[in-house]
C-alpha atoms as a printed R data frame, in Angstrom:
    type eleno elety resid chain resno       x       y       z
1   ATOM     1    CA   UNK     A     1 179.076  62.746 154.238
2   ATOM     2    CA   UNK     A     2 177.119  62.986 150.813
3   ATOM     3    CA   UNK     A     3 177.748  65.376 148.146
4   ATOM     4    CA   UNK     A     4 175.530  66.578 145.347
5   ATOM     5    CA   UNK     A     5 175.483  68.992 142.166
6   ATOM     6    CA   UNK     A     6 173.598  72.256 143.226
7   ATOM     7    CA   UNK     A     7 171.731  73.197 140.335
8   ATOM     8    CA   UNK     A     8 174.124  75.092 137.994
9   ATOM     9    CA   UNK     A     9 173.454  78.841 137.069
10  ATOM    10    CA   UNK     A    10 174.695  81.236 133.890
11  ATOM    11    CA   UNK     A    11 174.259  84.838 133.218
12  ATOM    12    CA   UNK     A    12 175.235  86.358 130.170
13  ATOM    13    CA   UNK     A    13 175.800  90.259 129.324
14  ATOM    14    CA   UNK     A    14 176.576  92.214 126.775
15  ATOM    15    CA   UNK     A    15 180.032  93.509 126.313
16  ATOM    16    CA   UNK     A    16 180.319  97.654 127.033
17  ATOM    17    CA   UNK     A    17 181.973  98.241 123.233
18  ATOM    18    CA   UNK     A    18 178.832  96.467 122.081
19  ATOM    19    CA   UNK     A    19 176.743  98.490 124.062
20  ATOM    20    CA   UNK     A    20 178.216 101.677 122.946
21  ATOM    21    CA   UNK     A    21 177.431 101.130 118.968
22  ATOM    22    CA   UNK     A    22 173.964  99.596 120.044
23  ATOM    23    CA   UNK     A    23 175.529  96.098 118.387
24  ATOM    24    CA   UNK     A    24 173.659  92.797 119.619
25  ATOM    25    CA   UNK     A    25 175.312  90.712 122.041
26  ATOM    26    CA   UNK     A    26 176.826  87.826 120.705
27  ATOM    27    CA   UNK     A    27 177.110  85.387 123.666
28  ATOM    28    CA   UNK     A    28 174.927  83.152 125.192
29  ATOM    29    CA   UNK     A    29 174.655  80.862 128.022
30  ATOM    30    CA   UNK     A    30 172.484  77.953 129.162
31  ATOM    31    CA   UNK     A    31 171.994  75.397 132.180
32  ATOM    32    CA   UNK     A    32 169.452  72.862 133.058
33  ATOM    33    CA   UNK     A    33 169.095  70.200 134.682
34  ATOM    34    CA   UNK     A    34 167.829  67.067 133.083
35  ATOM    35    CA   UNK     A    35 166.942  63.257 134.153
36  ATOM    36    CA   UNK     A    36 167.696  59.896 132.974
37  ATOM    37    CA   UNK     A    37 165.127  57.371 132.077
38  ATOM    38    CA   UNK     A    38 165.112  55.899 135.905
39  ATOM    39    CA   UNK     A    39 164.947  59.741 137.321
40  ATOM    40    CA   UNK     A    40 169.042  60.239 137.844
41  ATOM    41    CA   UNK     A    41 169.704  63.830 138.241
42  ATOM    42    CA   UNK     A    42 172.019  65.075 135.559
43  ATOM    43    CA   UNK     A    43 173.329  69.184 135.083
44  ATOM    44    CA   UNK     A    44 174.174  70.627 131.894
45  ATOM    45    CA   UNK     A    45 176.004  73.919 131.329
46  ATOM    46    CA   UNK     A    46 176.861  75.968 128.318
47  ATOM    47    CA   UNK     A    47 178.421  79.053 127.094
48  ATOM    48    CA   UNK     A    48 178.542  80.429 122.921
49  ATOM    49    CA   UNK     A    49 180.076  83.008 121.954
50  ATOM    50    CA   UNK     A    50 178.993  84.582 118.370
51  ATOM    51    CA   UNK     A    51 181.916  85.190 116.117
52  ATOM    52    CA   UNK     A    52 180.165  88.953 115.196
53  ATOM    53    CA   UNK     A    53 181.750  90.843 112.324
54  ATOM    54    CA   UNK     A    54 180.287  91.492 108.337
55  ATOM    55    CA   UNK     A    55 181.409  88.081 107.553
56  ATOM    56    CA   UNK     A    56 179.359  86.235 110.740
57  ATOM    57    CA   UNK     A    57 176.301  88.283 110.787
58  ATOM    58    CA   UNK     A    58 173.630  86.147 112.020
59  ATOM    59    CA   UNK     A    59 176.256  85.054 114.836
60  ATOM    60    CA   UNK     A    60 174.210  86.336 117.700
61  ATOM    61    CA   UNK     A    61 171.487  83.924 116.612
62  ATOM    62    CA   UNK     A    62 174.371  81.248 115.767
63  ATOM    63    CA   UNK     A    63 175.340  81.259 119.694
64  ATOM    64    CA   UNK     A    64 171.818  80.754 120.694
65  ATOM    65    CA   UNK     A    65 170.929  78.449 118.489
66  ATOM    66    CA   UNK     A    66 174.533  76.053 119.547
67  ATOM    67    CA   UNK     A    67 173.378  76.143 123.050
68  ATOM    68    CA   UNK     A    68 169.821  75.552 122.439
69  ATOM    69    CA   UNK     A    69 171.008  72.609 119.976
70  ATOM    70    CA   UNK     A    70 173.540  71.068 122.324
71  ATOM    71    CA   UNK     A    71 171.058  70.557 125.271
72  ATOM    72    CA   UNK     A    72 168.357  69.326 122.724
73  ATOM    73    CA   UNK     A    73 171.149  67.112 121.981
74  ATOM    74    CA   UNK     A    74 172.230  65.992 125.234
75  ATOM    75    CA   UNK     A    75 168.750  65.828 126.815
76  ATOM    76    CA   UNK     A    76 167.335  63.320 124.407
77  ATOM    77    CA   UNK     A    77 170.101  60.899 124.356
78  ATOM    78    CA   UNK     A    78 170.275  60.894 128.620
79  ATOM    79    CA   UNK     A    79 166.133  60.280 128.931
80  ATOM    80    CA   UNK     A    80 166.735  57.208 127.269
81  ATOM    81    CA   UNK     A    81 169.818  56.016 129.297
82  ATOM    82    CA   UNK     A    82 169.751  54.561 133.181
83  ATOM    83    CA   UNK     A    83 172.137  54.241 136.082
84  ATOM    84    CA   UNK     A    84 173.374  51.240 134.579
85  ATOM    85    CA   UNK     A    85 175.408  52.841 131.317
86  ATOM    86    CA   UNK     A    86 175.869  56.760 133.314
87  ATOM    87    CA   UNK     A    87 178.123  54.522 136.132
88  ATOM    88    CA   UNK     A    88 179.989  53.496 133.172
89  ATOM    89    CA   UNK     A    89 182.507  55.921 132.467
90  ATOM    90    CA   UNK     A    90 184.280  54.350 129.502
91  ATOM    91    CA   UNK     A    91 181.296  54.378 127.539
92  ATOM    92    CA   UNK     A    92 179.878  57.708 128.586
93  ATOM    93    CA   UNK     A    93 183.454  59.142 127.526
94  ATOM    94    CA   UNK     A    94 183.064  58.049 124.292
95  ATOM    95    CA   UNK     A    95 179.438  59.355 123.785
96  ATOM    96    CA   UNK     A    96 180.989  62.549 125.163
97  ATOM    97    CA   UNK     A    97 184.318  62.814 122.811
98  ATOM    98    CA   UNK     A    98 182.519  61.361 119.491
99  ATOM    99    CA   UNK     A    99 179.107  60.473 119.184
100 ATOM   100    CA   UNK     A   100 177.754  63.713 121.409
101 ATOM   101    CA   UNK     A   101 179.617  66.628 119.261
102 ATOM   102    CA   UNK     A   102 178.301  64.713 115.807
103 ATOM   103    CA   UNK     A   103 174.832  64.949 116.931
104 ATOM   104    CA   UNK     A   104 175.340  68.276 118.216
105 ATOM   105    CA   UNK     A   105 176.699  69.620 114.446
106 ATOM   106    CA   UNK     A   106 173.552  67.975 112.817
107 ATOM   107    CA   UNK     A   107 171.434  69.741 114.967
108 ATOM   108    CA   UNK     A   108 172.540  73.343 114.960
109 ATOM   109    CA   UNK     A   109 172.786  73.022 111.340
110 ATOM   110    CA   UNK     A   110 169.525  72.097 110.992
111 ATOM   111    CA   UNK     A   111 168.517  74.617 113.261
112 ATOM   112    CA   UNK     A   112 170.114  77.454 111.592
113 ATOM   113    CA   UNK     A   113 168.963  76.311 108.291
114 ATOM   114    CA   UNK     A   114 164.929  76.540 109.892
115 ATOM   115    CA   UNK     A   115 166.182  80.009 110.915
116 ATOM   116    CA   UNK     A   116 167.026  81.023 107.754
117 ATOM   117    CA   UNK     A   117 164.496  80.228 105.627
118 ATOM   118    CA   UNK     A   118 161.695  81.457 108.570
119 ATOM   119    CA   UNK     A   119 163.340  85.058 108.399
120 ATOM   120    CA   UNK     A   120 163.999  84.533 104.187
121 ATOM   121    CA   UNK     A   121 167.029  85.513 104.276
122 ATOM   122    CA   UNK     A   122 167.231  82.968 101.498
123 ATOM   123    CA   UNK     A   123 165.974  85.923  99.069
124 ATOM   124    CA   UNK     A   124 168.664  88.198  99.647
125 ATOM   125    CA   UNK     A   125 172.160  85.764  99.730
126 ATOM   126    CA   UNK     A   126 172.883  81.997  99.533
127 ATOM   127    CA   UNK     A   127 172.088  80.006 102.374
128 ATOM   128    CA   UNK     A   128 176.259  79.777 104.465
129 ATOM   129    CA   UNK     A   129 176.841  78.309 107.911
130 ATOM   130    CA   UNK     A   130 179.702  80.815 108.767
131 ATOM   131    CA   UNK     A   131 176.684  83.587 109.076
132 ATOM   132    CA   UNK     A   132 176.251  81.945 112.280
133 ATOM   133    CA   UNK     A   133 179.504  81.115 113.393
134 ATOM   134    CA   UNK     A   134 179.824  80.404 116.860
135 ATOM   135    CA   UNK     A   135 181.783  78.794 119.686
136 ATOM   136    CA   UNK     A   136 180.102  76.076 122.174
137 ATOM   137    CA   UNK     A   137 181.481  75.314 125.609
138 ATOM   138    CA   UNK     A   138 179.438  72.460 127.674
139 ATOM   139    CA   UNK     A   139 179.685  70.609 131.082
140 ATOM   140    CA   UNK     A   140 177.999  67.751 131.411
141 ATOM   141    CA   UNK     A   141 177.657  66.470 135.191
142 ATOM   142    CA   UNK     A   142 176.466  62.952 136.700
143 ATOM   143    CA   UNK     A   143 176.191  61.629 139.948
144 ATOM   144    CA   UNK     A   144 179.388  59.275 138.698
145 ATOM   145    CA   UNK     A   145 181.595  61.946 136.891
146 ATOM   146    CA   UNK     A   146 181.585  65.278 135.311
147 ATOM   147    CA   UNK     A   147 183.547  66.279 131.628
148 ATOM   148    CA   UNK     A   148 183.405  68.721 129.223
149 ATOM   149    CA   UNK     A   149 183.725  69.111 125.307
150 ATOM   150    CA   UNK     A   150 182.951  72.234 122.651
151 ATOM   151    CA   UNK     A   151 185.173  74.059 120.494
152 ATOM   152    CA   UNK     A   152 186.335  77.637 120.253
153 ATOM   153    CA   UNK     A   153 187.825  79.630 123.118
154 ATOM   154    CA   UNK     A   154 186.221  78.929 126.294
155 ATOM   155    CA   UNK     A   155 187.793  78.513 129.364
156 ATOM   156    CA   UNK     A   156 187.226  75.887 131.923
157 ATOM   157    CA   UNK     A   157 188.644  76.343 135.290
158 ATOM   158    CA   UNK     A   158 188.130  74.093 138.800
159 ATOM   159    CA   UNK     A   159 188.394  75.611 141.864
160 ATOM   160    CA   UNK     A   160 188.893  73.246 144.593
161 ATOM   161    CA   UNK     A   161 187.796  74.077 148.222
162 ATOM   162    CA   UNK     A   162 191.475  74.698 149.341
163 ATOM   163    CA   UNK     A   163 191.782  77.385 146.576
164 ATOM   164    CA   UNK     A   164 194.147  75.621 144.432
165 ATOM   165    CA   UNK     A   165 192.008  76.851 141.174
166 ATOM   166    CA   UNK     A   166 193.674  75.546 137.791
167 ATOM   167    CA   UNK     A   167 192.656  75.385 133.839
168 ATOM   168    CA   UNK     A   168 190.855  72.057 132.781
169 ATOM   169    CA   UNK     A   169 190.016  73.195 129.675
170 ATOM   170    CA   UNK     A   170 191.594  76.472 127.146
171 ATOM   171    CA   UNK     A   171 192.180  76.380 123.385
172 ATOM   172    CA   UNK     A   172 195.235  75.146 121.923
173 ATOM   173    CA   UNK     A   173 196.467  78.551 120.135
174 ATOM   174    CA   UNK     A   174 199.078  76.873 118.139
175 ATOM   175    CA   UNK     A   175 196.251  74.144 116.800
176 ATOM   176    CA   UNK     A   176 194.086  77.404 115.955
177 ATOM   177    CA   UNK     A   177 196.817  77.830 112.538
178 ATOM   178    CA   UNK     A   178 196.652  81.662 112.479
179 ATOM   179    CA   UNK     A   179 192.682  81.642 113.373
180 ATOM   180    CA   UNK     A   180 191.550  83.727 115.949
181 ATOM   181    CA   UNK     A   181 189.269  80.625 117.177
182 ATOM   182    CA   UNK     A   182 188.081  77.609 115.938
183 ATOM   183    CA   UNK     A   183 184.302  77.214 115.343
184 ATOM   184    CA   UNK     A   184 181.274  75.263 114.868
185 ATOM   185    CA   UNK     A   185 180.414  76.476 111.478
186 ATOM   186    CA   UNK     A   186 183.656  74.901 110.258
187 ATOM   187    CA   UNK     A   187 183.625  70.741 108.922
188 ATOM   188    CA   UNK     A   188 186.010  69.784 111.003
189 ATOM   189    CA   UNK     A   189 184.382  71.418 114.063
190 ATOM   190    CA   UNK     A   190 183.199  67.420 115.396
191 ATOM   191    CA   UNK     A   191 187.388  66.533 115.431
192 ATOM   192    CA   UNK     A   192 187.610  69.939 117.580
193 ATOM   193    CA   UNK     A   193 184.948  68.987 119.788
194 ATOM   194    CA   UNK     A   194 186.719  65.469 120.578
195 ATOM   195    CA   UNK     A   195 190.257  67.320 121.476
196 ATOM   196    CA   UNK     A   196 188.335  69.282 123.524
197 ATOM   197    CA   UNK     A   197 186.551  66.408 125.433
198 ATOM   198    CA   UNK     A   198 187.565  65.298 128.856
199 ATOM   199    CA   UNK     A   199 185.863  63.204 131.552
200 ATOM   200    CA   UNK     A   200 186.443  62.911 135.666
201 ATOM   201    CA   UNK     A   201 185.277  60.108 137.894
202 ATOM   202    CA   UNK     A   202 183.442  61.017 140.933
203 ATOM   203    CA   UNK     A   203 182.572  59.490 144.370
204 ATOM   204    CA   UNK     A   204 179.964  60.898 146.637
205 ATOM   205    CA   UNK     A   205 182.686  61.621 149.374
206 ATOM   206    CA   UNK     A   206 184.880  63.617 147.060
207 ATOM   207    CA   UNK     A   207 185.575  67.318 148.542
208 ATOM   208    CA   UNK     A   208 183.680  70.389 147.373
209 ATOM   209    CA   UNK     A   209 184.663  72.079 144.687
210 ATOM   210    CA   UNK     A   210 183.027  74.311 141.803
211 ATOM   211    CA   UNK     A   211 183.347  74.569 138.155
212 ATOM   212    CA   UNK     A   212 183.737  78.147 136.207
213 ATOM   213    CA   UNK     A   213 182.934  77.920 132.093
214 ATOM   214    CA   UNK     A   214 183.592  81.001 130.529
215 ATOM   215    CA   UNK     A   215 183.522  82.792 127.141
216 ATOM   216    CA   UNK     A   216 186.543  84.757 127.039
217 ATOM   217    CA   UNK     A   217 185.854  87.990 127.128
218 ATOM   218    CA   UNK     A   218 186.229  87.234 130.619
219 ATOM   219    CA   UNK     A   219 189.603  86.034 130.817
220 ATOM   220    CA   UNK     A   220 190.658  88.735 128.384
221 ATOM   221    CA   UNK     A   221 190.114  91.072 130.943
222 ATOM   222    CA   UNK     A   222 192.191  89.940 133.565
223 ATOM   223    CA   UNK     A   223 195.998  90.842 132.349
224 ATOM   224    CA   UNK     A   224 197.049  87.370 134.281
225 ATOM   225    CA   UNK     A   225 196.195  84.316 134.576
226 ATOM   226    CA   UNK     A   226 196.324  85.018 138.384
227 ATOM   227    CA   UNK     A   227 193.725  87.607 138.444
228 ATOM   228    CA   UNK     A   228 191.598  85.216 136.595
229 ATOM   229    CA   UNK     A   229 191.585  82.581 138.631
230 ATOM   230    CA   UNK     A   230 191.105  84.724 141.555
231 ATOM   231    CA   UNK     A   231 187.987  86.513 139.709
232 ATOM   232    CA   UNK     A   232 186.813  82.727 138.442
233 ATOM   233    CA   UNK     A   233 186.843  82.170 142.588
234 ATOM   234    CA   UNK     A   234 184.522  84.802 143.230
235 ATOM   235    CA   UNK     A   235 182.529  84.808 140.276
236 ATOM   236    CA   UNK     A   236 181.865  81.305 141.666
237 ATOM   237    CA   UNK     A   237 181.064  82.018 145.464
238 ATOM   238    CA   UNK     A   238 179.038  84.594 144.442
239 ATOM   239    CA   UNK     A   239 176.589  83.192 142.026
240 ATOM   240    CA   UNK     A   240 175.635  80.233 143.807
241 ATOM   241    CA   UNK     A   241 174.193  81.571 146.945
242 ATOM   242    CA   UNK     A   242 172.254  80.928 149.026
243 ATOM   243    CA   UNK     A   243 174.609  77.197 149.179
244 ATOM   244    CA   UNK     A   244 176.526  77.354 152.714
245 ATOM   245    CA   UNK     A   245 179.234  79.481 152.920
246 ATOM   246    CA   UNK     A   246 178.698  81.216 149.647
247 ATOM   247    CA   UNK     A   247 178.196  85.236 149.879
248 ATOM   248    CA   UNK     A   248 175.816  86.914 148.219
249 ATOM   249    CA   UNK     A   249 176.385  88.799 145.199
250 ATOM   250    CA   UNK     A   250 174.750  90.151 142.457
251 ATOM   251    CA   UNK     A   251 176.095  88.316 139.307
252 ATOM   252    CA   UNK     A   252 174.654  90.613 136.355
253 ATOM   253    CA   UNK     A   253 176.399  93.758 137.889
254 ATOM   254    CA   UNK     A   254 179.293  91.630 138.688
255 ATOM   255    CA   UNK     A   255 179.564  90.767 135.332
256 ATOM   256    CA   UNK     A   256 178.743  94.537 133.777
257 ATOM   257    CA   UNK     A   257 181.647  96.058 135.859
258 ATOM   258    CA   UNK     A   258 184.084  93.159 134.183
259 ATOM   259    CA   UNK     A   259 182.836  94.146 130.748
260 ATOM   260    CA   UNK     A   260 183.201  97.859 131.972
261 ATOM   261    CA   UNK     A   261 186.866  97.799 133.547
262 ATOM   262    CA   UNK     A   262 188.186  95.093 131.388
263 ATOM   263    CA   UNK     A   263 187.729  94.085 127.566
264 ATOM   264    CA   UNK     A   264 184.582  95.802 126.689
265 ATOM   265    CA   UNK     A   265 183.351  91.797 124.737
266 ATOM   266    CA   UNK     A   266 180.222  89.862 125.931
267 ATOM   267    CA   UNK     A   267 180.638  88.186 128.720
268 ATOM   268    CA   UNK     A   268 178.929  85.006 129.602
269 ATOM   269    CA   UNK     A   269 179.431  82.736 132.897
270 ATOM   270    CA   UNK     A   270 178.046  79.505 133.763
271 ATOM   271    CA   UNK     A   271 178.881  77.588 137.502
272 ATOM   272    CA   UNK     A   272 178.502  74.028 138.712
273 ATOM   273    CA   UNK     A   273 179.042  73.106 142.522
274 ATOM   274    CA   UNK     A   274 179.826  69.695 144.177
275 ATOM   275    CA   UNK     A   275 178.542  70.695 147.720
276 ATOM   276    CA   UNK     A   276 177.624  68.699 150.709
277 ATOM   277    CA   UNK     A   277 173.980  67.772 150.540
């Protein structure tokens, strides 16, 4: 029996306090799926959410711009890579943990830089990356393992097939020293980014199971861990249809009535699935 990725999906919406003073959303989410040099299938996944306040105002942009930067990032460094180095999972951990985030800050820099001088903004205040101050959560997954790395407070849950859903990934509140989250506009953001970095070995007969990545205005608006998991379950089964076995639901109102009973933040989503091909 062969298993596969399915071909991740993310929806993003914004939050119902945001709605309410007509503020821009300040997540963002991204998938894609990319291909190494010798045509290996390989999914990406990402989720930013935008610091927002006075202080980060250009943050909506900031989120964007990380998630647009990150796959830039990843997609150019797998093109050139075959088989040969993505079966090797000590080396792909450490592109992953340290050389990925690096290029990753260079780029969104860069990018937000470009941004800033096209709108000339440049004429009215100095030129500061915490305008766009964001967080980054990506998933990176191969035919020979999956892992993850960002900073900020994303959530990363698994959710085996027999239901046994647990936390990969969360942000360490006590490393956070009295911050609400970390973020990419910070210096130190690249040592985040390899705390945060994990990778799993995989072997085509390994079980189903999905991954959830979530901003967390999500998980703020379950009161338990519990009810989080449980929603991460069905957030899952729903957005991946029409996959066997998954029911169909419609994610965008799935995610509005989250937003709308819960903590009234943006609320972005994106889902990988290990299925049986």
């Amino acid at each position: 029996m062969i298993y596969e990725w399915a071909r991740p999906l993310c929806c993003t919406r914004t939050g119902a306090a945001h709605l309410r003073k007509a503020k821009a959303c300040q997540d963002f989410s991204i998938s894609r799926m990319i291909s190494s040099c010798d045509q290996i299938p390989v999914m990406v996944m990402g989720v930013a959410d935008g610091h927002g306040g006075q202080r980060y105002w250009l943050s909506h942009e900031g989120s964007r711009l990380a998630c647009e930067s990150a796959i830039e990032a990843i997609e150019s460094f797998i093109s050139h890579q075959d088989s040969r180095f993505l079966s090797k999972i000590d080396a792909c951990q450490n592109w992953l943990a340290v050389d990925l985030p690096a290029v990753i800050y260079s780029k969104w820099l860069t990018a937000i830089e470009l941004h800033w001088h096209k709108f000339h903004y440049r004429d009215v205040i100095e030129f500061n990356a915490e305008t766009y101050g964001t967080t980054i959560g990506l998933v990176i997954m191969t035919p020979y393992w999956w892992g993850h790395t960002g900073v900020g407070d994303w959530d990363l849950v698994l959710i085996p097939e027999d239901g046994s859903n647990r936390l990969v990934s969360e942000e360490n509140d006590v490393a956070a020293v009295g911050e609400s989250t970390f973020s990419l506009c910070k210096g130190e953001s690249i040592k985040i980014f390899t705390s945060r970095a994990g990778i799993y070995s995989l072997h085509s007969a390994d079980l189903p199971f999905k991954l959830v990545l979530s901003t967390d205005g999500i998980r703020k608006s379950c009161s338990t861990d519990a009810d989080y998991f449980t929603l991460a379950g069905y957030l899952a089964s729903a957005s991946l249809s029409p996959y066997p076995d998954d029911e169909f639901v419609d994610l965008p109102s799935s995610l509005d009535r989250i937003t709308n009973e819960g903590s009234g933040d943006d609320v972005s989503i994106a889902v990988g699935k290990w299925y049986k091909a």
